[in-house]
C-alpha positions as CSV (number, residue, x, y, z in Angstrom):
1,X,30.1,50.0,32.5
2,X,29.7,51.1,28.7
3,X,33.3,51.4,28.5
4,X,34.3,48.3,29.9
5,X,32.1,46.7,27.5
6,X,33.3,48.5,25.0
7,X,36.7,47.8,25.8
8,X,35.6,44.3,25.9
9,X,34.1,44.1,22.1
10,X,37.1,45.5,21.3
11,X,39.6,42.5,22.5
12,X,37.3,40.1,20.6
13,X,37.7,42.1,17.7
14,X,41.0,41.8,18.5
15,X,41.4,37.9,18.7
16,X,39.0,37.3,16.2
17,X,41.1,39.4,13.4
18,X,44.9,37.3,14.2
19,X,44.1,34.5,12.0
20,X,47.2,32.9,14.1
21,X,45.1,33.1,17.2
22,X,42.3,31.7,15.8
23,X,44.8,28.8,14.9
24,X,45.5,28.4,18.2
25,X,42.2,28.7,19.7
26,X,39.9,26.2,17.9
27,X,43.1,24.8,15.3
28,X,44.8,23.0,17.8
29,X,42.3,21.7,20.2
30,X,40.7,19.8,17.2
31,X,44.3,18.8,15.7
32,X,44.9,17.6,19.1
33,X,41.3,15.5,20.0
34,X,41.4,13.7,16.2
35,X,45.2,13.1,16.9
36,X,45.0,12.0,20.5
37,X,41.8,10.2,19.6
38,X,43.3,7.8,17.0
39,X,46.7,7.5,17.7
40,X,46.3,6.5,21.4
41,X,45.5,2.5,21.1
42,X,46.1,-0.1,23.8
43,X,45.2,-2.8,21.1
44,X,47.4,-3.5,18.6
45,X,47.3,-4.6,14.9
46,X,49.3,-5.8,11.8
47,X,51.9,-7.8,13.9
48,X,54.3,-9.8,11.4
49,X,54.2,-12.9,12.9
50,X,56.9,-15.8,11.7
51,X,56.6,-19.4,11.4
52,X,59.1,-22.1,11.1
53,X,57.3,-25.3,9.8
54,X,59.8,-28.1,10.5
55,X,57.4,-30.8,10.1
56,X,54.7,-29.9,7.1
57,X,52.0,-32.2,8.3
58,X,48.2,-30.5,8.1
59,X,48.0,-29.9,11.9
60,X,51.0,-27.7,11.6
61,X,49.6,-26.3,8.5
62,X,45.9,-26.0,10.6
63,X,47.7,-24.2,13.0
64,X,49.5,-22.0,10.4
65,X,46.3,-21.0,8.8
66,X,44.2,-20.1,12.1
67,X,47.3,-17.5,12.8
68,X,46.8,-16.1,9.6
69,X,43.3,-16.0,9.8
70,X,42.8,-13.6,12.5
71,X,43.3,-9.9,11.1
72,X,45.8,-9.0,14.1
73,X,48.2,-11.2,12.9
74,X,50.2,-10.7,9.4
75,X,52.2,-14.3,9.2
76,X,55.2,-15.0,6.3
77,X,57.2,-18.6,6.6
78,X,60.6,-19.0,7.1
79,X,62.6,-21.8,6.7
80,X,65.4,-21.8,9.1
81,X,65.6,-20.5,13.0
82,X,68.9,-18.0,12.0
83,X,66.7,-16.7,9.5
84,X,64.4,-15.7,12.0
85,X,67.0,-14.6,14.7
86,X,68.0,-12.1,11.7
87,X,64.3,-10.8,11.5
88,X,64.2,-10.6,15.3
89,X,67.8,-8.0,15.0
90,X,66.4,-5.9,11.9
91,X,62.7,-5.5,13.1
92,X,61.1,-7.4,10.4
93,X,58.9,-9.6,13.3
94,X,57.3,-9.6,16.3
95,X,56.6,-13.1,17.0
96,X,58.3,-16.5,15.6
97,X,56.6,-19.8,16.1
98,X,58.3,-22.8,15.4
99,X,56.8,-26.3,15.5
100,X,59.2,-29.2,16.2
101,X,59.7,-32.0,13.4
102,X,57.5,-34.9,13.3
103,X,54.9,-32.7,14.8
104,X,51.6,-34.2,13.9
105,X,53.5,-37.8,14.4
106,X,54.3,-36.9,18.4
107,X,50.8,-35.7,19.2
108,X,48.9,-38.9,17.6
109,X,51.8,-41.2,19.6
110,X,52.5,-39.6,23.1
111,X,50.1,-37.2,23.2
112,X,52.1,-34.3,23.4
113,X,54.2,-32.2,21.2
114,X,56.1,-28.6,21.5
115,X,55.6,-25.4,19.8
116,X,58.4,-22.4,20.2
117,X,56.9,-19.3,20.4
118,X,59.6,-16.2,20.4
119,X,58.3,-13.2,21.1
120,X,60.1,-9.2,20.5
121,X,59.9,-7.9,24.4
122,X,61.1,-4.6,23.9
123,X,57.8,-3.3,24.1
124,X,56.2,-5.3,26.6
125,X,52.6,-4.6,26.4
126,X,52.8,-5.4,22.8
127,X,54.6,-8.6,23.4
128,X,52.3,-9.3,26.6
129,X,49.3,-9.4,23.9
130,X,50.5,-10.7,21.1
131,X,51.3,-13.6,23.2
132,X,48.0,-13.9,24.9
133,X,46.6,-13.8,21.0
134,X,48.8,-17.0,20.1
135,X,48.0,-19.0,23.1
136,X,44.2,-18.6,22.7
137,X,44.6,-19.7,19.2
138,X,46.7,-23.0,20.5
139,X,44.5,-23.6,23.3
140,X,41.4,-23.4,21.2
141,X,42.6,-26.2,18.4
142,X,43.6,-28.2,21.6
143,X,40.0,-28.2,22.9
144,X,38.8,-29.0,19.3
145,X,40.9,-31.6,18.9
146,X,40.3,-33.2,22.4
147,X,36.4,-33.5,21.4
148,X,37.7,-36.3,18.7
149,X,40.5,-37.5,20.0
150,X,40.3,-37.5,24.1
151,X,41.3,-34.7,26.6
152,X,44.9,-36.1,26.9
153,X,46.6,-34.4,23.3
154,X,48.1,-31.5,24.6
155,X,50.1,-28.4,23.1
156,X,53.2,-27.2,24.6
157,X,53.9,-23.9,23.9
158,X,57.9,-23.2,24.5
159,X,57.6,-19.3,25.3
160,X,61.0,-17.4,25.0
161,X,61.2,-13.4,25.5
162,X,63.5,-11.9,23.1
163,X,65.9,-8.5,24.3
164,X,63.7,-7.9,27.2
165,X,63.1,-11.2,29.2
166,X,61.6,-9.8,32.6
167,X,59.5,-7.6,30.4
168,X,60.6,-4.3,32.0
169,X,59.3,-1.4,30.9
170,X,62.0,0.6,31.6
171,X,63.2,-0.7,28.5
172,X,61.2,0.7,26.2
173,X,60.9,4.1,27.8
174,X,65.0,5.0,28.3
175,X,65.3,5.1,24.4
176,X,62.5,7.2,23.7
177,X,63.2,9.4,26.8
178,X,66.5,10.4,24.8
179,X,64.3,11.6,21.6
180,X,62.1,13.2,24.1
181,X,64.4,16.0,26.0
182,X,66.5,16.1,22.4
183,X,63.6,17.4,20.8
184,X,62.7,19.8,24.0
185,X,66.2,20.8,24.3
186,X,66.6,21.7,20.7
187,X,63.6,22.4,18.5
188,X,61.8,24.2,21.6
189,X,65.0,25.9,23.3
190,X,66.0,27.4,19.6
191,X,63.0,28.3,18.5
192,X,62.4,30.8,21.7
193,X,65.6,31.7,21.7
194,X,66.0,33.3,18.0
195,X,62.4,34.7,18.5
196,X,62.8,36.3,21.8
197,X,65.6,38.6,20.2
198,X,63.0,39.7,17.5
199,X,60.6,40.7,19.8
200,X,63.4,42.6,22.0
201,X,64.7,44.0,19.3
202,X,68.4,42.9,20.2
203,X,68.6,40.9,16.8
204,X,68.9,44.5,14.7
205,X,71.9,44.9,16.9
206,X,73.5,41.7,16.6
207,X,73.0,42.1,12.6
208,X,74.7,45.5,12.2
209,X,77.4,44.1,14.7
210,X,80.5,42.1,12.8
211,X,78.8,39.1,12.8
212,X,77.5,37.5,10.1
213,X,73.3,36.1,9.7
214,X,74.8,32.2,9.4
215,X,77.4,32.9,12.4
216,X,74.7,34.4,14.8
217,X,72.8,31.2,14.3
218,X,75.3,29.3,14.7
219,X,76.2,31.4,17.9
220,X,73.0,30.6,19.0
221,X,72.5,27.0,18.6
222,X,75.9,25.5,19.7
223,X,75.3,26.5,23.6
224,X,72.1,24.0,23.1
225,X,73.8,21.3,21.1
226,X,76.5,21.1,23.6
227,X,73.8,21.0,26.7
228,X,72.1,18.2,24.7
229,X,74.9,16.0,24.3
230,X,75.4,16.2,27.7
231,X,72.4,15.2,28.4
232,X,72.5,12.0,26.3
233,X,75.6,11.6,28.6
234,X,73.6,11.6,31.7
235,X,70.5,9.7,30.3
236,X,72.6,7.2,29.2
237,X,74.9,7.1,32.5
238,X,71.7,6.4,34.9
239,X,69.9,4.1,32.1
240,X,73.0,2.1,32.9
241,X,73.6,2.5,36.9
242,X,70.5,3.0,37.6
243,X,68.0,1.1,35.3
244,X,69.8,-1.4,34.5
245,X,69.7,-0.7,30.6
246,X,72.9,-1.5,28.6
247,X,74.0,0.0,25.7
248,X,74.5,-3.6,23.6
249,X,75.7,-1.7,20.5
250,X,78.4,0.4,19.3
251,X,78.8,3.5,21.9
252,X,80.6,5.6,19.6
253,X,77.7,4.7,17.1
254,X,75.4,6.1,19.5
255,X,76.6,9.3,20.2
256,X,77.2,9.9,16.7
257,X,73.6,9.2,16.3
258,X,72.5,11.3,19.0
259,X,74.2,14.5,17.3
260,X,72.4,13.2,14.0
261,X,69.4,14.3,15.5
262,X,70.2,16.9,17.5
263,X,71.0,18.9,14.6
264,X,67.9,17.6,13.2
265,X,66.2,18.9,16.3
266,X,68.0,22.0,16.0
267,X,67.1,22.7,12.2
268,X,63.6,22.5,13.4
269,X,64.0,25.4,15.5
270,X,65.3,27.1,13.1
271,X,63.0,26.6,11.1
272,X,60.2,27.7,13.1
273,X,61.7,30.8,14.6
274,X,62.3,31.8,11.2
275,X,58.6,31.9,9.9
276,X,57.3,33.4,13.2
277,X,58.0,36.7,15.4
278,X,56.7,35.8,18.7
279,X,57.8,33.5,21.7
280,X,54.3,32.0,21.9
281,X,53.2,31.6,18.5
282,X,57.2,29.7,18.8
283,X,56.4,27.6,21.5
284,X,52.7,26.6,20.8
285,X,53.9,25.5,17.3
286,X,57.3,23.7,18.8
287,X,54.8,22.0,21.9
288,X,51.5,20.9,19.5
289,X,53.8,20.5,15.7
290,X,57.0,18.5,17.8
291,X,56.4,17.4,21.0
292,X,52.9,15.8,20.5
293,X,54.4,14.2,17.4
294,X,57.3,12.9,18.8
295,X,55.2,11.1,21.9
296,X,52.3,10.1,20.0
297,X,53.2,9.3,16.4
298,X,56.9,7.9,16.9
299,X,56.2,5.1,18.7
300,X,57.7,5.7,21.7
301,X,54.4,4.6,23.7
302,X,52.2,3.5,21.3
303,X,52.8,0.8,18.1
304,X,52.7,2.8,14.6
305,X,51.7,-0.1,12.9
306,X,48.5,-0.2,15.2
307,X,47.3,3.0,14.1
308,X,45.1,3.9,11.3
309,X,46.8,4.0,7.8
310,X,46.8,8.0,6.8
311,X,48.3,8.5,10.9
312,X,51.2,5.9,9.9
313,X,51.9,7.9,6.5
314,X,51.9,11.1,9.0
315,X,54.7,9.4,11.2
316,X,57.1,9.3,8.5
317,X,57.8,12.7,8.5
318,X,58.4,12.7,12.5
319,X,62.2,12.7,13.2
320,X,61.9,10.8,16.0
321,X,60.0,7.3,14.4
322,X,63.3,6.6,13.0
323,X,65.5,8.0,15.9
324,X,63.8,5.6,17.7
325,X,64.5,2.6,15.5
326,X,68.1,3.3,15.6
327,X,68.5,3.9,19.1
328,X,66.1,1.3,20.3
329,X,68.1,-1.3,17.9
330,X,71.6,0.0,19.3
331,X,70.4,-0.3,22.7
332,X,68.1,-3.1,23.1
333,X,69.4,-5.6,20.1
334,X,72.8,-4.7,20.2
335,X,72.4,-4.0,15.8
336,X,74.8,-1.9,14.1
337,X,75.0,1.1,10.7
338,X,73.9,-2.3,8.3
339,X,70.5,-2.6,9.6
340,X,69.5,0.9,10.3
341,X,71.5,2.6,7.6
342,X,68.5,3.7,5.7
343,X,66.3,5.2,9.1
344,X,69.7,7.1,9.2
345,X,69.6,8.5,5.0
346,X,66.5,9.6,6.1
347,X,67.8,11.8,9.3
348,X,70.2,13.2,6.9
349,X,68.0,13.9,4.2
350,X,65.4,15.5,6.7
351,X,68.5,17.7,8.9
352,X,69.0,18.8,5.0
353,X,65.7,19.9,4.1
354,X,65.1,21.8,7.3
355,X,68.5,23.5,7.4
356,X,68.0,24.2,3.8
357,X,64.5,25.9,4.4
358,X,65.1,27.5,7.8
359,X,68.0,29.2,6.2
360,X,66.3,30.6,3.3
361,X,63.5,31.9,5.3
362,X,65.9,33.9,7.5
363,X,67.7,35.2,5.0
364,X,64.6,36.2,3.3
365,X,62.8,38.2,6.9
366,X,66.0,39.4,7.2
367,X,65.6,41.7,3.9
């Protein structure tokens, strides 16, 4: 009994002296609570909201002000409808409400008078609420006003669903599924791969063999780039058959995207099997530093702009917030390079800065 305590103490000993383990241990549980905690939101907040005041009277401008007034709601006037279609392509808006001409005039003659109200459906639940938001605002001036004016003035709110109409959530899911296995694929796949030959051994072999450091990486990666692309084939293929979810944009655009970050991806697992030696301490930073970030903080599920300020400075460096932009706008709006050209600087920049680093640090175990 003495010695299987002792041999107890001693794996504590053990686990309390790897300062990696620890990491692991109490680190990441806590990383993951606060993150989970805050990043997963059902409500939602900031949502620029446009309006199109074609008739300047002060019950268009009461209206106006009661959207602005509420803190879910961030509203900026347009002047024209194509101005707003524009917004709508580029994902400057969520929500466009336009009030007909002669506003004020048609509910003090007949009693009735229209208000548009377009709302971004390509993530439904967000649409779903933001609309509920803008009818309660309309239907509460309605039953103000009917106190002073009688119960027949009435609002008609016009509601059109833009991109996603039958407010499928397919439609939202498909795109981010792509960033999803990409990211698994890659970053994970690599990462294990290049440190499973450390811990073998096999990678003192394949460095006194012929080969060079850059081409054994490269050796490495290309099986994984080549499965990935394949499987943006077949992602796409049954998004189209079997969800129903075109491709409205450029195809070749697409694809070309879709490497973008798949060498992204890959630099990442580079990256991290250069600055560790194990397969676990690989895959528990790949699973809790990637994946977590690239469900919770990319919005693929959950609005970024709904989450607290310091988590939405924290999504900017997660490669697949701005995959997601891109491939959400080719998909869903059907936008091309001109609108997303600066989500994909940002890709290029980042596949850069990771190649840049993971190289260096290999080079630099390697002697």
């Amino acid at each position: 009994m003495r010695t299987f305590f002792g041999f107890v103490v001693k794996e504590f000993y053990h686990i309390f002296r790897d300062r990696r383990t620890l990491v692991i241990l109490f680190g990441m549980p806590i990383a993951q609570l606060v993150l989970f905690g805050f990043a997963i939101r059902n409500e939602i907040d900031n949502v620029q909201v446009a309006v199109v005041d074609l008739s300047h009277d002060e019950v268009t401008r009461d209206l106006t002000d009661r959207l602005d007034a509420t803190s879910l709601f961030h509203v900026m006037q347009y002047t024209s409808i194509s101005d707003v279609e524009d917004a709508f392509r580029r994902g400057k808006i969520k929500q466009a409400a336009v009030f007909e001409p002669r506003f004020a005039r048609r509910l003090e003659r007949d009693g009735t008078a229209a208000i548009q109200v377009i709302t971004d459906a390509s993530n439904p639940n967000t649409a779903n609420t933001v609309l509920a938001y803008t009818s309660a605002i309309v239907n509460a001036y309605q039953r103000e006003n009917a106190v002073a004016s009688g119960p027949s003035v009435r609002i008609v709110p016009e509601v059109r669903m833009r991109f996603n109409p039958e407010l499928r959530s397919v439609v939202l899911f498909v795109p981010g599924l792509i960033a999803l296995i990409l990211m698994l694929v890659c970053a994970l796949m690599t990462s294990i791969t290049i440190t499973r030959e450390k811990e073998t051994g096999t990678m003192e072999i394949l460095l006194v063999s012929p080969l060079r450091p850059q081409q054994i990486i490269v050796g490495k990666v290309l099986p994984y780039l080549a499965l990935s692309m394949v499987n943006v084939g077949t992602v796409l293929v049954l998004a189209r058959y079997v969800f129903d979810v075109p491709v409205l944009g450029s195809l070749p655009l697409l694809i070309a995207e879709c490497l973008l970050f798949t060498v992204c991806a890959l630099s990442l697992g580079i990256l991290i099997s250069s600055r560790t030696s194990s397969q676990q301490t690989a895959m528990m930073i790949a699973l809790a530093g990637l994946l977590m970030p690239t469900v919770l903080l990319s919005g693929f599920i959950f609005p970024v702009s709904s989450m607290p300020i310091v988590l939405q400075y924290v999504s900017h460096i997660v490669p697949a917030k701005w995959f997601l932009v891109i491939i959400r706008g080719l998909m869903i709006k059907g936008v091309g390079l001109e609108v997303f050209w600066k989500e994909t600087l940002v890709l290029v920049g980042m596949t850069a800065v990771f190649l840049g680093a993971g190289a260096r640090s290999f080079n630099v175990r390697l002697q």
